[in-house]
N, C-alpha and C positions, 0 to 999 in steps of 0.2 A: 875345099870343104871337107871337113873331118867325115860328118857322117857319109857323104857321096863318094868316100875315096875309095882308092884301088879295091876292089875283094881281093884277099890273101886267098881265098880259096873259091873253086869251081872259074876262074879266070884263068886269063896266063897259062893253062897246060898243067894246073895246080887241080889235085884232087878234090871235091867237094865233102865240107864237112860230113861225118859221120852222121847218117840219121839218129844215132842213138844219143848222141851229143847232144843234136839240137833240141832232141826231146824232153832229154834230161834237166837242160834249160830252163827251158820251155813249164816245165811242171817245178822247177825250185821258183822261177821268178812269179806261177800261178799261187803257191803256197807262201811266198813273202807278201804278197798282193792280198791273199784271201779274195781274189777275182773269184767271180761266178763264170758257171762252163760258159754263158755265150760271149767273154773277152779272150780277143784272140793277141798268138803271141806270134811275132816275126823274130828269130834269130839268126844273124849274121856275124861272121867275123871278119872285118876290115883292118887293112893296113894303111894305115896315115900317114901321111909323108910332111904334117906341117909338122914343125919344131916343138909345139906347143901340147902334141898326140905322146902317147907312149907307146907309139910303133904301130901294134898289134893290140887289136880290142876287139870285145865283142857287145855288138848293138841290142838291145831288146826291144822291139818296136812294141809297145802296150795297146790294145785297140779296143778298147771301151764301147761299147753298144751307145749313140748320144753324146760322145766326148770327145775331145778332139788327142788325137794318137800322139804316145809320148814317147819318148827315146831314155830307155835303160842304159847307162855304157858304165862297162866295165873293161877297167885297163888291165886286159889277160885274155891270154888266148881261150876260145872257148871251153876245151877241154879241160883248161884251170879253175873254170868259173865255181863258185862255188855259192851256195846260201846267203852266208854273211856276206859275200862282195855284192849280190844283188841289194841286201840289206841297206847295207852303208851305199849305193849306187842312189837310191828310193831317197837315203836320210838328207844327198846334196841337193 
């Protein structure tokens, strides 16, 4: 499973992303959403090992107050992430 696979980080002996990363996130994927404060955001970065992943991605879990929770993936490690990948992430 893509989304359940290995964490690249805070597993394995692997350091846990940077809070500041996730945050960062966190508030570009709230500002492409135009979400209101009480939609919450999970950021993870996962390493995929099916064929069909590009290694190393980062999830966005969207949690809508009444909806049912969606998954953001952007193929880049999180510290890559930017606005526009979230953008084009939303558009597929």
């Amino acid at each position: 499973m893509a989304l359940f696979g290995a964490f690249l980080r805070g597993s394995f002996g692997l350091p846990k992303p940077d809070k500041q990363a996730v945050e960062r996130v966190k508030d570009l994927a709230r500002a492409a959403l135009q979400a209101p404060p009480e939609t919450a955001f999970a950021v993870n970065e996962i390493a995929c090992n099916d064929p069909g992943c590009p290694g190393i991605e980062t999830v966005i879990l969207v949690m809508e107050p009444g909806r049912k929770t969606r998954a953001v993936k952007v193929a880049k490690p999180l510290d890559e992430v930017a606005e526009r990948d979230i953008l084009e992430a939303l558009a597929v």
